[in-house]
C-alpha positions as CSV (number, residue, x, y, z in Angstrom):
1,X,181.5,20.2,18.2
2,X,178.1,19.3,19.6
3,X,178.4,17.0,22.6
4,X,174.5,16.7,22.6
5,X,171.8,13.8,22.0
6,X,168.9,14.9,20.0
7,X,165.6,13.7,21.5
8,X,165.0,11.0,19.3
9,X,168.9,9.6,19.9
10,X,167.9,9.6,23.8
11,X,164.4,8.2,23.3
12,X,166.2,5.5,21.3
13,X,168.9,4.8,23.8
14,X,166.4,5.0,26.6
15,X,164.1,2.6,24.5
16,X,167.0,0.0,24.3
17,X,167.7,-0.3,27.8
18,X,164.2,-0.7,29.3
19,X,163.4,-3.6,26.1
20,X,166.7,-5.0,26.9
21,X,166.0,-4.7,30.9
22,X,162.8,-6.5,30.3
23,X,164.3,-8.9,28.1
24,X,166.7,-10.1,30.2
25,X,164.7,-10.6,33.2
26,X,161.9,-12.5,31.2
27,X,161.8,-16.0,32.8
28,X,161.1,-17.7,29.4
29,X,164.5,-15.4,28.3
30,X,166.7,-17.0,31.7
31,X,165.2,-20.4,31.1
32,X,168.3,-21.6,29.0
33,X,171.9,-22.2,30.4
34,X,175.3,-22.0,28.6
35,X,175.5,-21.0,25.2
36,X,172.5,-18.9,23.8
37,X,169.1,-20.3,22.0
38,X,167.3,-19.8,19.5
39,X,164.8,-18.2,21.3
40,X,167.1,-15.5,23.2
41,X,168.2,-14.7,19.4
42,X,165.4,-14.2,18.4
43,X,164.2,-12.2,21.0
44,X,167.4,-9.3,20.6
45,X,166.5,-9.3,16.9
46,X,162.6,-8.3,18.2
47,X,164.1,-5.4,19.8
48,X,165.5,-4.4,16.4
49,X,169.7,-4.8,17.8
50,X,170.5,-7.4,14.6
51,X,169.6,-4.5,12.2
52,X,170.7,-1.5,13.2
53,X,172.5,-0.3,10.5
54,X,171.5,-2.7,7.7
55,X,169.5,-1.0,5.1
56,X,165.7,-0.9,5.6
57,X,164.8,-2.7,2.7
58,X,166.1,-5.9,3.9
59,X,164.7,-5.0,7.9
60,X,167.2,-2.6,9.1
61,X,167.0,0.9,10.4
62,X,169.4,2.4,8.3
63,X,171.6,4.0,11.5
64,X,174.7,5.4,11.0
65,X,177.6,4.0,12.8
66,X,177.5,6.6,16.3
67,X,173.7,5.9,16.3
68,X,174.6,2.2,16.5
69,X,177.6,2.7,18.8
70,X,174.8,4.3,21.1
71,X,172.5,1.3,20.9
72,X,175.0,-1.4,21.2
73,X,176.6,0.5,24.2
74,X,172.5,0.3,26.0
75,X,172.6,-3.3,25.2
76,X,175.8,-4.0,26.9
77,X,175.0,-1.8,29.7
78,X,171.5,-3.4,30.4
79,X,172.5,-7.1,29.1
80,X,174.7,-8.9,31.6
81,X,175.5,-11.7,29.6
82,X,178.0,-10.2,27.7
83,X,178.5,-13.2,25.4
84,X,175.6,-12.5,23.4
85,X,176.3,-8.9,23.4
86,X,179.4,-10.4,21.7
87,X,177.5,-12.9,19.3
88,X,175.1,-10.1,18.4
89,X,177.8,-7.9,17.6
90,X,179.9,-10.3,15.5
91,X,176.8,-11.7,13.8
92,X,176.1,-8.2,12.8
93,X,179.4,-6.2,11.8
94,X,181.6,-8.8,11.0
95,X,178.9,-10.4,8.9
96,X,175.9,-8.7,7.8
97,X,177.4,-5.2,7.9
98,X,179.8,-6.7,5.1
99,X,176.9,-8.4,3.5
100,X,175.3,-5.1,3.0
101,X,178.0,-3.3,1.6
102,X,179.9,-5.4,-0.9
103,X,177.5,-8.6,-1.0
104,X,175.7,-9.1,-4.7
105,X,172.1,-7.8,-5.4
106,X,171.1,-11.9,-4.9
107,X,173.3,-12.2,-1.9
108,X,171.4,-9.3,-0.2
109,X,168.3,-10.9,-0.8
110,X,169.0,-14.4,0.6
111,X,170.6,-13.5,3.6
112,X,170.4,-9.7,4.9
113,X,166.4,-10.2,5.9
114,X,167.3,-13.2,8.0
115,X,170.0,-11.7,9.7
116,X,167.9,-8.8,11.1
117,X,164.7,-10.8,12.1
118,X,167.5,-13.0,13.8
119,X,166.4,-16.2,11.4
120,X,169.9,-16.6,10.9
121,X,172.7,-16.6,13.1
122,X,176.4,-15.5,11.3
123,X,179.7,-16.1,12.4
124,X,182.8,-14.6,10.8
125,X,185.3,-17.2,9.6
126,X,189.2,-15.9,9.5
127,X,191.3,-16.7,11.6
128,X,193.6,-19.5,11.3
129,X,196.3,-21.3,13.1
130,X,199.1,-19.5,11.6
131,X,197.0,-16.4,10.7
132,X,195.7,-14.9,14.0
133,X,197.3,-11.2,14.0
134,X,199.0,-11.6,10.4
135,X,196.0,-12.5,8.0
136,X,198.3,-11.6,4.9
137,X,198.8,-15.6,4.1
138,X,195.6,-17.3,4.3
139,X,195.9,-21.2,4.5
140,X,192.5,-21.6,3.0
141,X,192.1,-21.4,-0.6
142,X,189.8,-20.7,-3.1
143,X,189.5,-22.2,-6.4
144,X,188.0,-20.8,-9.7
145,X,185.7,-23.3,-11.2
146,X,182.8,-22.9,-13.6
147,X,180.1,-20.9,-11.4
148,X,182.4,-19.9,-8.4
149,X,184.8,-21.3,-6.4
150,X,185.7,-24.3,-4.8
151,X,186.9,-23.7,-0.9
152,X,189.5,-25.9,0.9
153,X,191.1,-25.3,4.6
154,X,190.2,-24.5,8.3
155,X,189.5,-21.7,10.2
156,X,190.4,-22.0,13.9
157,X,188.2,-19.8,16.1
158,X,184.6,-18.8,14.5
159,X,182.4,-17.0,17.0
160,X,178.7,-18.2,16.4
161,X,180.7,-20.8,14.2
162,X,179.1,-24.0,16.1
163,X,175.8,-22.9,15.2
164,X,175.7,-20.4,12.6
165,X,173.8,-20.9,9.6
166,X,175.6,-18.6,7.4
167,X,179.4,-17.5,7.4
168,X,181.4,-14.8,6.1
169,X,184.7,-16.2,5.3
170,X,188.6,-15.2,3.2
171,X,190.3,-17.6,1.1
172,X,193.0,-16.9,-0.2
173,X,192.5,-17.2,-4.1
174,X,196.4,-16.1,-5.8
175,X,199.1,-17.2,-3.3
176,X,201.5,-14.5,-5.3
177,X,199.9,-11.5,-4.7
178,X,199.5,-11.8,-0.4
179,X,197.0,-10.0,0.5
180,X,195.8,-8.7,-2.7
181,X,195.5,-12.3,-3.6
182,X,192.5,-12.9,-1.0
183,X,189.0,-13.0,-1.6
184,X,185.5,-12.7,0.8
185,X,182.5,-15.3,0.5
186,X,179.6,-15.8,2.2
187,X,178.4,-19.1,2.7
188,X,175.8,-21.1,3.8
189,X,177.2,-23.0,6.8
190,X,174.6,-25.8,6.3
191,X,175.4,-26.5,3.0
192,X,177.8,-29.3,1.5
193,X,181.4,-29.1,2.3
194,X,181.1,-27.2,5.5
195,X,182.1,-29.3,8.6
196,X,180.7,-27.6,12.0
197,X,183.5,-28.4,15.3
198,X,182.4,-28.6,18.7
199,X,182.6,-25.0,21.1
200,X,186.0,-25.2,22.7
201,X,185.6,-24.3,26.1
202,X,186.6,-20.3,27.4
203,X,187.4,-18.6,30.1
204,X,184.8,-15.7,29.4
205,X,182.1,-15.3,27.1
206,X,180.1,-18.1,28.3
207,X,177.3,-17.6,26.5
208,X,178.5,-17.2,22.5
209,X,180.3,-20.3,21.2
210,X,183.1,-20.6,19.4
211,X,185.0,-23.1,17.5
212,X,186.7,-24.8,14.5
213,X,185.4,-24.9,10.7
214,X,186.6,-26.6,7.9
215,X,185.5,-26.2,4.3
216,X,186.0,-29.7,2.3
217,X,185.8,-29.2,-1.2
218,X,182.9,-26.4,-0.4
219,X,181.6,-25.1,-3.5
220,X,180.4,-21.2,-3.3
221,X,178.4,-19.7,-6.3
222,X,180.3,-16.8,-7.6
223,X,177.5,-14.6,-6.7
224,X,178.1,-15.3,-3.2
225,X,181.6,-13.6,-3.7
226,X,181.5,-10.1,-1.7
227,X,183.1,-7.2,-3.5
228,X,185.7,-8.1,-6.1
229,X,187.6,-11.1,-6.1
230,X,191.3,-10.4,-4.8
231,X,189.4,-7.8,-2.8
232,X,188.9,-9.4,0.5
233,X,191.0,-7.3,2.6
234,X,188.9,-4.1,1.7
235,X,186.0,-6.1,2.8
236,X,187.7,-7.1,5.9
237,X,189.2,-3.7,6.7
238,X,185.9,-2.2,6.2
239,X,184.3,-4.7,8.7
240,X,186.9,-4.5,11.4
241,X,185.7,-0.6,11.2
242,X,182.4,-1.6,12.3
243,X,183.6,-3.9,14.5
244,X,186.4,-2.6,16.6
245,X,183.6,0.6,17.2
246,X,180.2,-0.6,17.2
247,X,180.6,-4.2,18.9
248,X,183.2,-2.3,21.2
249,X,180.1,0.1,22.4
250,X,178.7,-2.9,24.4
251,X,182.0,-3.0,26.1
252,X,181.2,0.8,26.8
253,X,177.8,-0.5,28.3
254,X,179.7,-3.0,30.6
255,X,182.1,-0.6,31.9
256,X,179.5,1.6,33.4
257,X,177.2,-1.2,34.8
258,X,180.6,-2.1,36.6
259,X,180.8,1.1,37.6
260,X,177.5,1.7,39.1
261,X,178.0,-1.5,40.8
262,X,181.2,-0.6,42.7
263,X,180.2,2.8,43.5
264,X,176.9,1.2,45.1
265,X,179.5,-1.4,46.8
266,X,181.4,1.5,48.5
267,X,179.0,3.7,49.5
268,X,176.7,0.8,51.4
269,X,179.8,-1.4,52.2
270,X,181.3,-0.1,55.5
271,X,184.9,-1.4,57.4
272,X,186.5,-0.2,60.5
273,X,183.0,2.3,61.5
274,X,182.8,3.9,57.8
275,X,182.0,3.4,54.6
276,X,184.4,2.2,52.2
277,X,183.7,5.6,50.1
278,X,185.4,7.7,53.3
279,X,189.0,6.1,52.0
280,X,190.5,8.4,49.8
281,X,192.1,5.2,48.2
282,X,188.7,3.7,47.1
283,X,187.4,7.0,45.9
284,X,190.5,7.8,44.1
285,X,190.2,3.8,42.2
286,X,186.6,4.8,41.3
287,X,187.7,8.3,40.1
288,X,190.3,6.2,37.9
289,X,187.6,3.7,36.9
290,X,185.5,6.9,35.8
291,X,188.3,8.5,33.9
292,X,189.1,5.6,32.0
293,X,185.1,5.2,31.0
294,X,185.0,8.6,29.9
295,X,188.1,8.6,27.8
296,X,187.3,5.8,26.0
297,X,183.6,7.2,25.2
298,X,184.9,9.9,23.9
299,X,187.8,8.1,21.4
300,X,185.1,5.5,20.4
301,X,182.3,8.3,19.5
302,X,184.9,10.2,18.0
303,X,186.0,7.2,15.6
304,X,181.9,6.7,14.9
305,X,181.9,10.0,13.6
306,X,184.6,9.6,11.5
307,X,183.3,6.8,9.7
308,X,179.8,8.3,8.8
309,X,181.7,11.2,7.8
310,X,183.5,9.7,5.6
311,X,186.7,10.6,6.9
312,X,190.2,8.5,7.3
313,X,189.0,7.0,10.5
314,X,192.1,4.6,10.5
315,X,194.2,6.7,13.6
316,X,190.7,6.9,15.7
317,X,189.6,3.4,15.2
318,X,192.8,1.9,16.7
319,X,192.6,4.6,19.3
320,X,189.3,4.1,20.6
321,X,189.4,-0.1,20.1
322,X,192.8,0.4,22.6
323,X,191.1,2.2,24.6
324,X,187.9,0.6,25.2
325,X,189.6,-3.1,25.7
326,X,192.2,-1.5,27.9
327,X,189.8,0.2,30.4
328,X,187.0,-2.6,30.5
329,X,190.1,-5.1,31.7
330,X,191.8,-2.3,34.0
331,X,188.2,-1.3,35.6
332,X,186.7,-5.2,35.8
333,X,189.9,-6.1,37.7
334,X,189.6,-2.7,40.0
335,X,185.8,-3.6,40.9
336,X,187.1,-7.1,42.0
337,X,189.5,-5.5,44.2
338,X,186.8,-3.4,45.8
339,X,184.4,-5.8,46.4
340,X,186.8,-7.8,47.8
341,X,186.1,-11.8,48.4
342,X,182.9,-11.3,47.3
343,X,184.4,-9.9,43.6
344,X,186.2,-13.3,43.6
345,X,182.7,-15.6,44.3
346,X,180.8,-16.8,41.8
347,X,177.3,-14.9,41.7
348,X,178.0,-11.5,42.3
349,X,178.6,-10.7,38.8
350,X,181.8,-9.2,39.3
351,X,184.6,-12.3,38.2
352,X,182.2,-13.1,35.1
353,X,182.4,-9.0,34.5
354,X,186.4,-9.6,34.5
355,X,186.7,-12.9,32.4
356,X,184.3,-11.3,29.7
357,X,186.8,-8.1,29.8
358,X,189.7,-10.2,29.0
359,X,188.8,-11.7,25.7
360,X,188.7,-7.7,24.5
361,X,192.2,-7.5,24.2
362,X,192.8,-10.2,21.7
363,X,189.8,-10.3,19.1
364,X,189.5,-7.8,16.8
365,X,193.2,-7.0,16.8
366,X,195.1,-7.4,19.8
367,X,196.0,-4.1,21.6
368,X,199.5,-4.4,20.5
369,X,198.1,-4.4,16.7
370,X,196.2,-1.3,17.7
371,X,199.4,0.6,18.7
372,X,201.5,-0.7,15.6
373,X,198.4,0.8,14.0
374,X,198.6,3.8,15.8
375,X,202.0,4.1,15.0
376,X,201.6,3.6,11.5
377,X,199.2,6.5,11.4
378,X,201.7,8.6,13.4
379,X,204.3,8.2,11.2
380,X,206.3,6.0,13.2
């Protein structure tokens, strides 16, 4: 296996994180507060991160999935507001990346060249109050009617869903068949039948917001179905792919700018005549942070790899979405022990680092989904 970048992967990578860098510390860029603008949007889709592997002929770049692992693992590294690292990456492979693959010719037409110029925002519309880990009985449902369907129910947490302009969405459309019974829809969130909610307030992610939507007698045109009707949980499956890799690389990113922070922390921080880095228990926690980093690299490349191969990624999917969640909480919650009261104030970076972390274990599949899935795989 070839552990090496080729020089246009590193020029890439190295592209990302100086646009990014610059982006971030644009005054026009920090000018808003809370939850992201339009503006901010617009300017990740100007550095080409809404697009990555959409197809070219709709404003893409055609990347495979480790190529876009790679770039969305820059963003997160150079982008400290991780909640649009997070809106960027659910706008993009929870909702265009589906679009792409199973929307209609139409479909791709309407909405795939707006999503990478960053025109659009998405958000991804399926979870419900009694469908959070178990999305085989979707309350929503989805009638035939001449044209398309009519949609009718509420989905409880949409990131981006407060101001998206376009949603992907399930509904379940034959209550008999469970999850064979559930069809995928994208839909134009400003259009009749759509109700909006307000963000609910977080403990993390400041800056993408989330909240309710309800479809009210919301018609869809049937070419606005994606894939095959009763074929919704392909679509889904093939989005959480994407999702639990590629959105997972900014987490990569974060981890390692939390790392280079805490080992600049010990090395200039000094108690009792030395630096903190002299205590074999600091240096053996930042040797731990550094092992879990690595590890979880390595799972989530290898699971990228997988899926442009072609091959059953399932096992190194779960594996690498465990991993990467796992480590970003373990390490954020190791680099506010090492900064110490400082890690606890407001400003330093470190707290927001650790209530950005936590939200990783729960979206996406929570890490206990990830090991039944593991175990599944295993045999188990």
């Amino acid at each position: 296996m070839d552990f090496a970048w080729t020089d246009e992967q590193e020029r890439r990578h190295q592209e990302i994180l100086d646009a990014v860098a610059k982006m971030c510390a644009n005054d026009d860029f920090q000018g808003g507060s809370g939850y992201f603008d339009r503006r901010q949007w617009r300017a990740v889709a100007d550095v080409g991160l809404l697009g990555l592997p959409l197809p070219r002929e709709h404003g893409g770049q055609d990347l495979g999935a480790l190529d876009t692992a790679r770039c969305f693992e820059a963003f997160g590294r150079a982008c400290t507001s991780t909640g649009l690292v997070f809106a960027a990456g659910a706008h993009l492979f929870a909702c265009a990346v589906p679009t792409a693959r199973f929307g209609s010719a139409p479909a791709k037409e309407r909405y795939l060249p707006g999503m990478c110029s960053g025109e659009l925002v998405a958000g991804n519309a399926m979870t419900e109050e009694a469908a959070g880990s178990d999305v085989s009985r979707l309350a929503t449902r989805a009638r035939e009617v001449p044209g398309g369907y009519v949609l009718d129910g509420t989905k409880s947490f949409v990131s981006n869903g407060p101001v998206a302009d376009v949603l992907v969405t399930y509904a379940t459309t034959d209550p008999e068949l469970g999850y064979l019974g559930q069809t995928a829809f994208v839909v134009d969130a400003r259009g009749p039948g759509v109700v909006l909610g307000e963000p609910f307030p977080k403990m993390g992610l400041d800056e993408v917001p989330a909240g309710a939507v309800t479809f009210r007698e919301c018609f869809v045109p049937r070419e606005n179905v994606l894939g095959e009707p009763g074929g919704g949980a392909a679509v889904f499956q093939h989005s959480m792919r994407w999702e639990r890799t590629c959105l997972f690389a900014g987490y990569l990113g974060l981890i390692d700018r939390v790392l280079d922070e805490v080992r600049d922390r010990v090395r200039t921080r000094r108690q009792f005549g030395r630096a903190l880095a002299d205590f074999q228990a600091v240096s053996h926690r930042v040797v731990d942070m550094k092992l879990r980093a690595e590890s979880a690299r390595l799972l989530l490349y290898r699971a990228c790899w997988e899926i442009d191969r072609g091959g059953s990624a399932n096992l190194a999917v779960a594996l690498a979405k465990l991993a990467v969640a796992e480590g970003a909480v373990a390490n954020a919650l190791d680099a506010v022990r090492l900064f110490g009261a400082e890690g606890f104030l407001v400003g330093a970076g470190i707290e927001k680092a650790l209530r950005d972390s936590v939200p990783s274990l729960l979206f996406s599949g929570t890490s206990e989904i990830q090991k039944t899935l593991v175990a599944k795989e295993l045999g188990l």
